[in-house]
DRENDO-1510 file (C-alpha; in Angstrom, 1 decimal, always signed):
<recs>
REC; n; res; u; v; w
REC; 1; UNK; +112.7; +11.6; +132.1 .
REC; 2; UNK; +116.7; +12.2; +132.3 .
REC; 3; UNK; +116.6; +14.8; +129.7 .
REC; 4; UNK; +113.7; +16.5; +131.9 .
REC; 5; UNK; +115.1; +16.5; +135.0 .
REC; 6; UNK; +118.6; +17.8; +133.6 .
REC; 7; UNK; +116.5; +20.8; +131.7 .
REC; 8; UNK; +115.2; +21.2; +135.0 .
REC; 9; UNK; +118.6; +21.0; +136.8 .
REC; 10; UNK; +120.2; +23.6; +134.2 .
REC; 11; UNK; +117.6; +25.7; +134.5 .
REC; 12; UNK; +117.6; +26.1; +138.1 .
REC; 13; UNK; +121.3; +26.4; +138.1 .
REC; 14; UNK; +121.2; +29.7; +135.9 .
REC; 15; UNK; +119.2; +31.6; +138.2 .
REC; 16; UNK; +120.9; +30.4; +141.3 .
REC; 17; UNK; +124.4; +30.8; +140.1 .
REC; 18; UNK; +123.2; +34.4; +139.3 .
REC; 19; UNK; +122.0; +34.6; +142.8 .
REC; 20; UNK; +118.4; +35.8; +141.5 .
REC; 21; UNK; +119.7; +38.2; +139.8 .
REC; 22; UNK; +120.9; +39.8; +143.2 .
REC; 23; UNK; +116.8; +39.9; +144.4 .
REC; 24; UNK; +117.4; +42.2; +147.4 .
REC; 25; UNK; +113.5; +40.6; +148.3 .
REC; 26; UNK; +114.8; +37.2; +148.9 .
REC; 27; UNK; +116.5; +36.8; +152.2 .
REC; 28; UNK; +120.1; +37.1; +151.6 .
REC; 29; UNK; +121.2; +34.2; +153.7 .
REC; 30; UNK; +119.3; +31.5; +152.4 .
REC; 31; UNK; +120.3; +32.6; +149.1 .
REC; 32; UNK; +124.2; +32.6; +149.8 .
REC; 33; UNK; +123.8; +29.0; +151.9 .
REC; 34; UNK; +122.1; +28.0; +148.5 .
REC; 35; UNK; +124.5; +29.4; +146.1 .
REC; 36; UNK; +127.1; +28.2; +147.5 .
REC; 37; UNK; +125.8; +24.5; +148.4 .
REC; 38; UNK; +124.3; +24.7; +144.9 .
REC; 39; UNK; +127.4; +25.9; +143.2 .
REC; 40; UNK; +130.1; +23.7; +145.7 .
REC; 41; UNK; +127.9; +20.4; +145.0 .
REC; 42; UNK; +127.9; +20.8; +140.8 .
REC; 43; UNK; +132.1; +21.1; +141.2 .
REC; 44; UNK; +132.4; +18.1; +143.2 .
REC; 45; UNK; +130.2; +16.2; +140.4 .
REC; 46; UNK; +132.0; +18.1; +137.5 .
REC; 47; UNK; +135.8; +17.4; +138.6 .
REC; 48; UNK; +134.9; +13.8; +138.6 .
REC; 49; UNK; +134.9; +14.1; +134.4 .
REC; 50; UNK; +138.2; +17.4; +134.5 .
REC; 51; UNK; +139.8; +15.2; +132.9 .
REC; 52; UNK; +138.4; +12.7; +130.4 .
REC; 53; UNK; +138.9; +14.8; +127.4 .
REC; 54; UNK; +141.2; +16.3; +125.4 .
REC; 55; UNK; +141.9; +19.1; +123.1 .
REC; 56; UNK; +139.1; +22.4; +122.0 .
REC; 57; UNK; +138.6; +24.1; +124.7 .
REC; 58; UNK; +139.7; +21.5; +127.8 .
REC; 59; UNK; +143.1; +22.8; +128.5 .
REC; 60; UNK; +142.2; +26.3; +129.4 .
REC; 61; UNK; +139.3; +25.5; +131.2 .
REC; 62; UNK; +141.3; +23.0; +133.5 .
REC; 63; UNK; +143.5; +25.7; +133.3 .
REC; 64; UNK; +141.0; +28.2; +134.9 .
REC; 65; UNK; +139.1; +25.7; +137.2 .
REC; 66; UNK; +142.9; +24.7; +138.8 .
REC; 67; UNK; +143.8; +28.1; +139.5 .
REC; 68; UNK; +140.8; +29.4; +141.2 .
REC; 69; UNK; +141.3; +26.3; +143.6 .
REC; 70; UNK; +144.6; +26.7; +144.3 .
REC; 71; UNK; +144.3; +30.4; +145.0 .
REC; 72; UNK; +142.4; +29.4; +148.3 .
REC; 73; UNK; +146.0; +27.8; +149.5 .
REC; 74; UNK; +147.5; +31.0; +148.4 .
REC; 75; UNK; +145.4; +33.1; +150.7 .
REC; 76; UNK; +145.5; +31.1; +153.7 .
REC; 77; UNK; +149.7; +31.0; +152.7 .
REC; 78; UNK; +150.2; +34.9; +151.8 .
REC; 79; UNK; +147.4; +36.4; +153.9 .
REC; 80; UNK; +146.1; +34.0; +156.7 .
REC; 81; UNK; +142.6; +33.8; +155.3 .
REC; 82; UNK; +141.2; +30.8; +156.6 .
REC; 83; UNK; +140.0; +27.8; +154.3 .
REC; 84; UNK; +136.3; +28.3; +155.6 .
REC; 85; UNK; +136.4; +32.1; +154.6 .
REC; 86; UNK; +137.9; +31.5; +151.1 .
REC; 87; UNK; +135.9; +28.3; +150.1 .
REC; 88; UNK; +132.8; +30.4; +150.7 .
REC; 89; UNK; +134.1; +33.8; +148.9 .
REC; 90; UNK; +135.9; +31.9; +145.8 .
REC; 91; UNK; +132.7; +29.6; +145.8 .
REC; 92; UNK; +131.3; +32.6; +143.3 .
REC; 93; UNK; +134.3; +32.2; +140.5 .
REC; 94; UNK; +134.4; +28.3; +140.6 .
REC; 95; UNK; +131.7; +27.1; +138.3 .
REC; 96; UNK; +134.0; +26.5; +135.7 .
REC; 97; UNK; +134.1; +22.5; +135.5 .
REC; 98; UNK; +130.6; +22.4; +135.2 .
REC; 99; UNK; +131.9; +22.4; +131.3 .
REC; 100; UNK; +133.1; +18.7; +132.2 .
REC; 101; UNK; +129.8; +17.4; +133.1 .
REC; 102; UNK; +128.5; +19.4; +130.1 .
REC; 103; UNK; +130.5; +17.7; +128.0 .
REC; 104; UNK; +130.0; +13.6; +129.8 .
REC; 105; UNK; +125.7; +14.6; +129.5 .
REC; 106; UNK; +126.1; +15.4; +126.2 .
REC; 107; UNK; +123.3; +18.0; +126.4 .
REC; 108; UNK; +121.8; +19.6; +123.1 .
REC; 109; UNK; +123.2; +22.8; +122.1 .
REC; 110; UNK; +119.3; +23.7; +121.0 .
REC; 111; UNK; +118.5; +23.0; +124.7 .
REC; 112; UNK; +120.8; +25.2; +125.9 .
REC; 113; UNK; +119.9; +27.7; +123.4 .
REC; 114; UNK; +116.3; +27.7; +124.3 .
REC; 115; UNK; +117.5; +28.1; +128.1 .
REC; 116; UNK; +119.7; +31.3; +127.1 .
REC; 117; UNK; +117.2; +32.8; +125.1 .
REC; 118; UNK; +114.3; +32.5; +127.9 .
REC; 119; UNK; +116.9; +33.9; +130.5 .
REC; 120; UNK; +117.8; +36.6; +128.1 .
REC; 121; UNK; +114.5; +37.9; +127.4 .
REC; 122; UNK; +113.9; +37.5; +131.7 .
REC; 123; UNK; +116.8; +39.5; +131.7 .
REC; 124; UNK; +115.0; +42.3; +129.8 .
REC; 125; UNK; +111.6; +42.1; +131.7 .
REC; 126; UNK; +113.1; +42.5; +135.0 .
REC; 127; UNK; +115.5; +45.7; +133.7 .
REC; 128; UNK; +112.7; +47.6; +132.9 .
REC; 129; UNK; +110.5; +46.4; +135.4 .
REC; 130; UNK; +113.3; +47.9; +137.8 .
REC; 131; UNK; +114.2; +51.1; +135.6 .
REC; 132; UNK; +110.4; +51.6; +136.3 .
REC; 133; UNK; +110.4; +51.1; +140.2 .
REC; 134; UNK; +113.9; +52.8; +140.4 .
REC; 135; UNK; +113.3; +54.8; +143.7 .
REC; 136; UNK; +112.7; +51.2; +145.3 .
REC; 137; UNK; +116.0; +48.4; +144.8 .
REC; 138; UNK; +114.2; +45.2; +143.6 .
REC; 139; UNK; +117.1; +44.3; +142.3 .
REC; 140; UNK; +121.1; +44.7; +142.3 .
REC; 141; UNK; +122.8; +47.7; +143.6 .
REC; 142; UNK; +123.2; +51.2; +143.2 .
REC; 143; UNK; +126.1; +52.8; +142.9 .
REC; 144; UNK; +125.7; +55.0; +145.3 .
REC; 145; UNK; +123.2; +55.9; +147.7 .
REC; 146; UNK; +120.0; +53.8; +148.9 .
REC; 147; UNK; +118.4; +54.1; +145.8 .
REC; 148; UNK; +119.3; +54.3; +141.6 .
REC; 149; UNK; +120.1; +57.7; +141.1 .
REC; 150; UNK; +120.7; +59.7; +136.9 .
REC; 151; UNK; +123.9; +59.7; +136.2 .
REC; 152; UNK; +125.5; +60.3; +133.2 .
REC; 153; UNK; +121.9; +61.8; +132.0 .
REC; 154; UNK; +119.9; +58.3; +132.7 .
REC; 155; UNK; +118.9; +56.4; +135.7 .
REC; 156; UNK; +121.5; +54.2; +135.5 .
REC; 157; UNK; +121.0; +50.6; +136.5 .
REC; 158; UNK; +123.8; +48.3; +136.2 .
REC; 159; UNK; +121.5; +45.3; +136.3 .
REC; 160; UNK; +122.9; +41.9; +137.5 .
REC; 161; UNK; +123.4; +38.9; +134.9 .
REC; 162; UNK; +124.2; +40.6; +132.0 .
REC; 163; UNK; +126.5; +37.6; +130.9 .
REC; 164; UNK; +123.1; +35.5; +130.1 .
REC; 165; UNK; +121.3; +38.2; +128.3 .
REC; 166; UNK; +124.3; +39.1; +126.1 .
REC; 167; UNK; +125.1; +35.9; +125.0 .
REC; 168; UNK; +121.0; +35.7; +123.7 .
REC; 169; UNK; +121.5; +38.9; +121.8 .
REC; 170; UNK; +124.5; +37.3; +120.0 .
REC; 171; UNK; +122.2; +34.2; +119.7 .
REC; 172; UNK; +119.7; +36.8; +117.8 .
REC; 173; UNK; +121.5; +38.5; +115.3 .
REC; 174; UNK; +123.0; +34.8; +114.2 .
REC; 175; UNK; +119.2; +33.3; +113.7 .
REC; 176; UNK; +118.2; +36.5; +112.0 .
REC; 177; UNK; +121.4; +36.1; +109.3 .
REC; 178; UNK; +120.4; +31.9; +109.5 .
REC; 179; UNK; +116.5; +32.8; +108.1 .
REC; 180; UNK; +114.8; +31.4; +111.4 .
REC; 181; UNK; +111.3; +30.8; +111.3 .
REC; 182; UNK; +111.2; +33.1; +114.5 .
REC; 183; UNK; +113.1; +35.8; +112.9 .
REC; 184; UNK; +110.4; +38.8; +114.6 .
REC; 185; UNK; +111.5; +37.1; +118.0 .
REC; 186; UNK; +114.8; +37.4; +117.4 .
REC; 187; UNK; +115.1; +40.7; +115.7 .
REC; 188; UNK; +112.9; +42.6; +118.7 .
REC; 189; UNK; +116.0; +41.0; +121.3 .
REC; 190; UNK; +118.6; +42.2; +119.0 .
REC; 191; UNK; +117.2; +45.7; +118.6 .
REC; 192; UNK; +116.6; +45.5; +122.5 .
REC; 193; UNK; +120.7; +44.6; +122.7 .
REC; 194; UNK; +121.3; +48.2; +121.3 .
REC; 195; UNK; +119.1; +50.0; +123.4 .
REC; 196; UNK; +119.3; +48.1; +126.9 .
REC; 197; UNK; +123.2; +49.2; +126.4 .
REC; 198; UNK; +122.6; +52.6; +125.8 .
REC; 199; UNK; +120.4; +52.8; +128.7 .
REC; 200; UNK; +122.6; +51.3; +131.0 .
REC; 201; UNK; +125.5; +54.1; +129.7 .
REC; 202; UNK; +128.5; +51.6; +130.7 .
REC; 203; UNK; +131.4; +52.2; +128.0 .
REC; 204; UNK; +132.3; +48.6; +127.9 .
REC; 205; UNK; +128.7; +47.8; +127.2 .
REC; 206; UNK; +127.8; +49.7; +124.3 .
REC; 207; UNK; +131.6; +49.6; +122.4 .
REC; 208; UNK; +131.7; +45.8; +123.2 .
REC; 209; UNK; +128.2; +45.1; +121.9 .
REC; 210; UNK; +128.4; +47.9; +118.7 .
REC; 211; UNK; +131.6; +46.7; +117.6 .
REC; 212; UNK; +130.3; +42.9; +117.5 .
REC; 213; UNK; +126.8; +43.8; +116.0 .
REC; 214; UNK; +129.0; +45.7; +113.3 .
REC; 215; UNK; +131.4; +43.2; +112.4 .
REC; 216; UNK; +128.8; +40.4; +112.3 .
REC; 217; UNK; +126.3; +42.7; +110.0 .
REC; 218; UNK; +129.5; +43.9; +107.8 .
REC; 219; UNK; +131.4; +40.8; +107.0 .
REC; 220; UNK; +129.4; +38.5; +105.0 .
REC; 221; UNK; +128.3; +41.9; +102.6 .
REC; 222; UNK; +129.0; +42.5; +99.3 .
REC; 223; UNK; +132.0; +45.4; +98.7 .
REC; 224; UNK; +129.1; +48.1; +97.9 .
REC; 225; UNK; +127.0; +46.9; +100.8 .
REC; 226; UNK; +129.9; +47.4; +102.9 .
REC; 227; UNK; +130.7; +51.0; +101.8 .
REC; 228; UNK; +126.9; +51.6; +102.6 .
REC; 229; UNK; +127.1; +49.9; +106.0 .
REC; 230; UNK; +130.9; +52.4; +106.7 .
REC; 231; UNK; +128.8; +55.3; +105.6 .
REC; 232; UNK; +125.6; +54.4; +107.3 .
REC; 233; UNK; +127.3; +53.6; +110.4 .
REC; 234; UNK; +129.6; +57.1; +110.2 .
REC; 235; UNK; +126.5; +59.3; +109.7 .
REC; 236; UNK; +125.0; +57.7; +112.6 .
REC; 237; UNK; +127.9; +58.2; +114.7 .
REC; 238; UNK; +128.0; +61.7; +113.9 .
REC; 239; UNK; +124.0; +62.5; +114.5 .
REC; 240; UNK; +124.3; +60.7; +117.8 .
REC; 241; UNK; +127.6; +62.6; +118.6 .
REC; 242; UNK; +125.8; +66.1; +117.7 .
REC; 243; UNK; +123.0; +65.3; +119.2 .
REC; 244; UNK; +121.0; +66.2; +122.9 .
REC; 245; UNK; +120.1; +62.9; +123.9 .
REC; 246; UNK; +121.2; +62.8; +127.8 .
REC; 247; UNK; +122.3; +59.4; +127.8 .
REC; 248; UNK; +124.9; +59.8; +124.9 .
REC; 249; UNK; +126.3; +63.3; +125.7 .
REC; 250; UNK; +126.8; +61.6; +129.6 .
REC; 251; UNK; +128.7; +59.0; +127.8 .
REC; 252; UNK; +130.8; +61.6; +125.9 .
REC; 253; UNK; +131.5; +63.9; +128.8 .
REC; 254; UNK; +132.3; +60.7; +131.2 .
REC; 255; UNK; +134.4; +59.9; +128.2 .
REC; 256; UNK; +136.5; +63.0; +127.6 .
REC; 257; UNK; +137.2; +63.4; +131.4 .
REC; 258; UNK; +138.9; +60.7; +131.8 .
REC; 259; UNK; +140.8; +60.8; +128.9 .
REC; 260; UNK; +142.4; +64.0; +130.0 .
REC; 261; UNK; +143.6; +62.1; +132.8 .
REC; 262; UNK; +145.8; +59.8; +131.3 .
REC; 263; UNK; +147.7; +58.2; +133.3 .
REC; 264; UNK; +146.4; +59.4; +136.7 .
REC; 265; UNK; +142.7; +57.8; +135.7 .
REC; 266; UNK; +141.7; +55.7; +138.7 .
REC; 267; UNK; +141.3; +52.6; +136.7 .
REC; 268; UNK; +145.2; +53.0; +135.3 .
REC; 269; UNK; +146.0; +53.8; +138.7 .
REC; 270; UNK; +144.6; +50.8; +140.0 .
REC; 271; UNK; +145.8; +48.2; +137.8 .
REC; 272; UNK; +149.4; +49.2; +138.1 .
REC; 273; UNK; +148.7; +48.6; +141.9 .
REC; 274; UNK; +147.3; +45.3; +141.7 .
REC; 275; UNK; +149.8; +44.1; +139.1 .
REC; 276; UNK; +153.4; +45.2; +141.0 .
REC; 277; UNK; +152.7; +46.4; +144.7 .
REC; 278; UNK; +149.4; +44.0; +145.9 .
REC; 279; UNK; +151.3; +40.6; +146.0 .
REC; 280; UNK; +153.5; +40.6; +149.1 .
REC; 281; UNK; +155.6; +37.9; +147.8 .
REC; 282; UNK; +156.8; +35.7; +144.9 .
REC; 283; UNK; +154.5; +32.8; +145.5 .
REC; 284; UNK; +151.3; +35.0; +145.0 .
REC; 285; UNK; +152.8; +36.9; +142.2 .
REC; 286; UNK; +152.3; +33.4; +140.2 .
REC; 287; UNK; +149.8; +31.4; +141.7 .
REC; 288; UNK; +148.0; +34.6; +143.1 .
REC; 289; UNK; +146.3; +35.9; +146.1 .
REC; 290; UNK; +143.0; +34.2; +147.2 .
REC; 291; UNK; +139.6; +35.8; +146.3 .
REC; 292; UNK; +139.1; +38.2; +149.8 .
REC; 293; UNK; +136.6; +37.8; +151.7 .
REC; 294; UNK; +135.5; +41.8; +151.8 .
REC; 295; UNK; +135.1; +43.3; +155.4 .
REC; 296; UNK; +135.7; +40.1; +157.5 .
REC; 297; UNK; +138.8; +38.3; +157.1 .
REC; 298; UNK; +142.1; +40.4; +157.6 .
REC; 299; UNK; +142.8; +40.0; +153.7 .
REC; 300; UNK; +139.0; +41.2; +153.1 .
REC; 301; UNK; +139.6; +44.4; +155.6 .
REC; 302; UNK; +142.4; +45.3; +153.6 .
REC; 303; UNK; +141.0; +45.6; +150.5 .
REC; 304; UNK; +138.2; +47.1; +151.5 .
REC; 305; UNK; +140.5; +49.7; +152.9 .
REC; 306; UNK; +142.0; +50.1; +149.6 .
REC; 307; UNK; +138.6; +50.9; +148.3 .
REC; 308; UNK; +138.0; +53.1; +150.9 .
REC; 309; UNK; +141.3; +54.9; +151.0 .
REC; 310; UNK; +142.2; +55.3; +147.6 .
REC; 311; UNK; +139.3; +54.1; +145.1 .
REC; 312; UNK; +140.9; +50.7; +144.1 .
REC; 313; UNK; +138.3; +48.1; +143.4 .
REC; 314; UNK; +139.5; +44.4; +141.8 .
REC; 315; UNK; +136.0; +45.1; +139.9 .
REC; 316; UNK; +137.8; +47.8; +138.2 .
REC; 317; UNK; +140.4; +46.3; +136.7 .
REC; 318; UNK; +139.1; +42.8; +134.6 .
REC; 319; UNK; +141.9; +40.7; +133.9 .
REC; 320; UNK; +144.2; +42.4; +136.2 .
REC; 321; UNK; +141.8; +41.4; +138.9 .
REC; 322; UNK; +142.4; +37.7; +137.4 .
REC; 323; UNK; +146.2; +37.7; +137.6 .
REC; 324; UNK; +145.7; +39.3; +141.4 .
REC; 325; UNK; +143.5; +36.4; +142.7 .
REC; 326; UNK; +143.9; +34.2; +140.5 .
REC; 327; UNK; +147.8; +33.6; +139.5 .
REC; 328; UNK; +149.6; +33.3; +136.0 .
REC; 329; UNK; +148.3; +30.2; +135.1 .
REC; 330; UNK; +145.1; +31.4; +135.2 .
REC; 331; UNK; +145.7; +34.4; +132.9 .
REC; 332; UNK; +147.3; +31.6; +130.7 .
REC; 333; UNK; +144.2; +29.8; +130.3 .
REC; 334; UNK; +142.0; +33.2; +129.4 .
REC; 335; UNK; +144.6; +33.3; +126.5 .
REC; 336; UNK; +144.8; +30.6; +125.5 .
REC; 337; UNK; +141.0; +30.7; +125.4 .
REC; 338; UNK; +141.1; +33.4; +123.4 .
REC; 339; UNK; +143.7; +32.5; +121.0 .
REC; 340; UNK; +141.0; +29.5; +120.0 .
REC; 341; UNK; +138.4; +32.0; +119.4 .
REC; 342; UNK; +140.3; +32.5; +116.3 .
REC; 343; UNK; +142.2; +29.6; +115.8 .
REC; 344; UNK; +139.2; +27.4; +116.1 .
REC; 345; UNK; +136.6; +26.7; +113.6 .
REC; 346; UNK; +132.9; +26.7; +114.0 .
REC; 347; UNK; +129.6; +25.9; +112.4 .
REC; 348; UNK; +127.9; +29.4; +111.0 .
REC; 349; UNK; +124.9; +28.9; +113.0 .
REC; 350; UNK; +127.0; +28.6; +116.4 .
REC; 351; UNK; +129.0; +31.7; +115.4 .
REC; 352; UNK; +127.5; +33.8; +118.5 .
REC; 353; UNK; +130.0; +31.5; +120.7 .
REC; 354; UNK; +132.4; +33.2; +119.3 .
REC; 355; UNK; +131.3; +36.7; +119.3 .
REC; 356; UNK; +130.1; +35.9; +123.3 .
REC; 357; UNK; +134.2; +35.2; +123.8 .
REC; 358; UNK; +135.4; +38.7; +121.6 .
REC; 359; UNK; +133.1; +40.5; +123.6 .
REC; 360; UNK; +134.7; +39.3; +126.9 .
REC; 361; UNK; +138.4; +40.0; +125.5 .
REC; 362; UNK; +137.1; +43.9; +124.5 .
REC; 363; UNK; +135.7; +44.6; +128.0 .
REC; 364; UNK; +138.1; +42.0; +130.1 .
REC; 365; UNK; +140.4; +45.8; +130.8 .
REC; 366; UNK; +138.1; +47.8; +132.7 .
REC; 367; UNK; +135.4; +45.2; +133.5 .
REC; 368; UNK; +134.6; +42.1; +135.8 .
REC; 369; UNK; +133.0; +39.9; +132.8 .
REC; 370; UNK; +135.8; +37.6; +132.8 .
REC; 371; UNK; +135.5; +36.4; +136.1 .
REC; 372; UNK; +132.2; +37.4; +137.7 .
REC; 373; UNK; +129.8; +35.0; +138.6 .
REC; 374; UNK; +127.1; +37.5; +136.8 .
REC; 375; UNK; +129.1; +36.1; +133.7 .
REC; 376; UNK; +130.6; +32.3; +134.2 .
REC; 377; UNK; +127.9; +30.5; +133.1 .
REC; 378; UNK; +127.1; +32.0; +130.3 .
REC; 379; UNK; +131.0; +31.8; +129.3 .
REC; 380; UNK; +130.6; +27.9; +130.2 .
REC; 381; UNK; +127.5; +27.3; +128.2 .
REC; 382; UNK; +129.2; +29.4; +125.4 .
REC; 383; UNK; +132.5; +27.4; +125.8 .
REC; 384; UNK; +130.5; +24.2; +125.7 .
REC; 385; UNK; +128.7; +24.9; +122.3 .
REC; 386; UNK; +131.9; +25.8; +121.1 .
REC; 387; UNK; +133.7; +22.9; +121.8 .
REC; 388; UNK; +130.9; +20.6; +121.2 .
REC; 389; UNK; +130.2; +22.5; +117.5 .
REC; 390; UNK; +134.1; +22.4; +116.4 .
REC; 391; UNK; +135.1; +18.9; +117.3 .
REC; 392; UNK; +131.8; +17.5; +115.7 .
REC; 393; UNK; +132.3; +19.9; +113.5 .
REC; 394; UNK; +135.9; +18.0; +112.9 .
REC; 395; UNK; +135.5; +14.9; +113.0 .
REC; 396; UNK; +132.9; +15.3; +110.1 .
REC; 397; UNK; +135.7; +17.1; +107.9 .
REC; 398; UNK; +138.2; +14.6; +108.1 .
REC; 399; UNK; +134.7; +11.7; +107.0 .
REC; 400; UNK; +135.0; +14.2; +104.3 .
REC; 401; UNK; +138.2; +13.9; +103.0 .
REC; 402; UNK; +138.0; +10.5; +103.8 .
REC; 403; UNK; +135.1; +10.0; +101.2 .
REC; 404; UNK; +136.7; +12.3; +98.8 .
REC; 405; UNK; +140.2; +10.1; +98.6 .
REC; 406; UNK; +139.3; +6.8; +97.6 .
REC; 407; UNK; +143.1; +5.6; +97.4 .
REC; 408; UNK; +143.0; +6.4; +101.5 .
REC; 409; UNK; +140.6; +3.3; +101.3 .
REC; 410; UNK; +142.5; +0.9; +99.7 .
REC; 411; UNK; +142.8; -2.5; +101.1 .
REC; 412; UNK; +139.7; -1.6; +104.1 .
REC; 413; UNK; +136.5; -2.6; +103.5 .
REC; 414; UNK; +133.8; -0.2; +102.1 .
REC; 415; UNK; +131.0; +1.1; +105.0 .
REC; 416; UNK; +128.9; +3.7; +105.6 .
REC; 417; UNK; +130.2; +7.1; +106.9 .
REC; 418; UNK; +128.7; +8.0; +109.3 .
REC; 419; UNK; +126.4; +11.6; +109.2 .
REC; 420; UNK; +127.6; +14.4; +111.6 .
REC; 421; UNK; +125.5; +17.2; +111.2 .
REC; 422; UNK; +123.6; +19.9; +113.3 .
REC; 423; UNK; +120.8; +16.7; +114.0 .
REC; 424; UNK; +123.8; +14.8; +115.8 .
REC; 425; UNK; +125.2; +18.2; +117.5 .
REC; 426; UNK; +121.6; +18.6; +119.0 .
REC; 427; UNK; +120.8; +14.9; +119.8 .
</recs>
């Protein structure tokens, strides 16, 4: 019955913390009262276990978690934002203890697998149920305008959540290398990672999802296989380069233009704003600003003025964006995160955690995915498997060695190791 109701609870929290999947047919303020009591209550719970554990992945997380609540102080300090109007604006970026209570349930990395996958594939069904029905906004928001509009040769629908449904694509290709019994399943989502992309024409999209479905295809191949893949994967490039499909010559143009700028592109523009003129002191050059509450508190109107005035949007900028709300520390903790993507070990059939946390460093320049609540809980559940996998994953090397240097026995009584495997992972 516990393991029901915490399926349940997990389930549930997806879809709110995603707010829907920004449903413009729900009403908007019983969503936001729910998100945020939703959200506020799971922190309270989480922070009880911040710090029970120790080394993996704990460090930056607490790192992450401690900033985004201190920031609020820093608003109220730097900007005169008020506690109410920060608690319910920061609410968004602060799911990230629910990796504590992860970690105290114990929850099985196959449950959360079979959670991601059905959000993924929900994920699909509703972008082309929307690319569809794109003269009427079901869901998320369209660049500009009342309705989505073609751009860049497609009707482009940045579609809300894309955290979830990336991190079951990665799940795919990893069960179609593992010989999964459901390998048609998972080889329809992976092709459906390529195209969904593609169709969405965001640069950061396709490069971060092309260059991870390469390197996981490429690496385990044999040195003839990967000459193949190199060629295969050239001649492509150049047919889609040379060719008149809409979506990739919008791509190219989109691509070219701002490379001409250089320097003076909007996005460089903007970052060098928000990294040495947006702080008005010392103190929130560290511990950062405050998330803004956009159009209402006197830090909000402000940057919404920015946006307004000349074109700078936090969105815009990734990491930047992290430093400018967030502080220092919390940059720390993303690289530190990222430095145990590689440093850290992890079972082969959890290797998608990793490729979930490359992806984020490739887009974390130009795009929100490192702190967006379309994003966090996919990075917790990812950081969760991850951490889970590698100290399990641990603790059964060093039974290993143990059993392999019967001198390191001597004088201790002989007993049964015990087995840590992918049954105890998932129990």
């Amino acid at each position: 019955m516990k393991e029901k109701l915490t399926i349940v609870y997990l389930s549930l929290l997806v879809i709110i913390s995603l707010n829907f999947f920004d449903a413009k047919f729900i009403n908007p303020k019983m969503v936001n009262y729910l998100v945020f009591l939703t959200v506020v209550g799971t922190v309270m719970v989480s922070a009880l276990f911040m710090f029970d554990r120790k080394g993996g992945f704990v460090l930056p997380v607490q790192m992450i978690s401690l900033s985004i609540a201190f920031s609020m102080v820093m608003a109220l300090f730097s900007w005169g934002q008020g506690f109410k109007d920060s608690l319910f604006e920061t609410s968004q970026y602060m799911l990230w203890p629910l990796f504590f209570l992860l970690l105290y349930l114990k929850i099985p990395i196959r449950t959360l697998e079979k959670i991601i996958l059905a959000y993924g594939i929900l994920y699909v069904l509703l972008y082309f149920f929307q690319y569809a029905n794109a003269h009427t906004v079901f869901f998320g928001k369209p660049i500009s305008g009342e309705e989505f509009s073609e751009q860049r040769g497609a009707i482009r629908i940045i579609f809300p959540g894309a955290g979830i449904f990336i991190l079951s694509i990665f799940i795919a290709i990893t069960k179609i290398t593992q010989n999964d019994r459901y390998k048609w399943l998972y080889g329809g989502l992976a092709v459906l990672g390529l195209v969904v992309p593609i169709m969405q024409v965001t640069r950061q999209f396709i490069a971060g999802v092309f260059l991870i479905y390469f390197y996981h295809f490429f690496k385990s191949q044999s040195l003839l296989k990967k000459f193949l893949i190199l060629g295969a994967f050239a001649g492509g490039s150049l047919i889609l380069l040379n060719s008149d499909i809409p979506m990739i010559n919008g791509v190219i143009e989109v691509q070219q233009r701002d490379a001409k700028l250089g320097k003076n592109y909007i996005r460089v523009e903007a970052g060098k704003y928000f990294l040495t003129e947006f702080s008005p002191n010392t103190l929130s050059q560290i511990f950062g600003n405050g998330a803004p509450n956009w159009g209402i508190s006197t830090y909000g109107k402000f940057v919404e003025r920015l946006s307004n005035t000349h074109e700078y949007f936090l969105s815009d900028v990734g990491i930047i964006a992290v430093y400018a709300m967030f502080g220092v520390f919390a940059i720390a903790g993303f690289g530190l995160m990222w430095y145990k993507s590689f440093l850290l070990t992890v079972p082969k059939q959890y290797v998608y955690v990793k490729y979930y946390l490359w992806y984020l460093l490739i887009t974390s320049f130009t795009w929100y995915s490192v702190y967006h609540y379309h994003y966090i809980i996919a990075t917790i559940f990812a950081l969760y498997i991850y951490h889970r996998s590698s100290m399990e994953q641990k603790k059964w090397d060093i039974v290993k060695q143990f059993l392999k240097n019967p001198s390191d026995r001597k004088g201790s009584k002989q007993r049964s190791a015990p087995v840590m495997d992918e049954k105890l992972i998932n129990q």
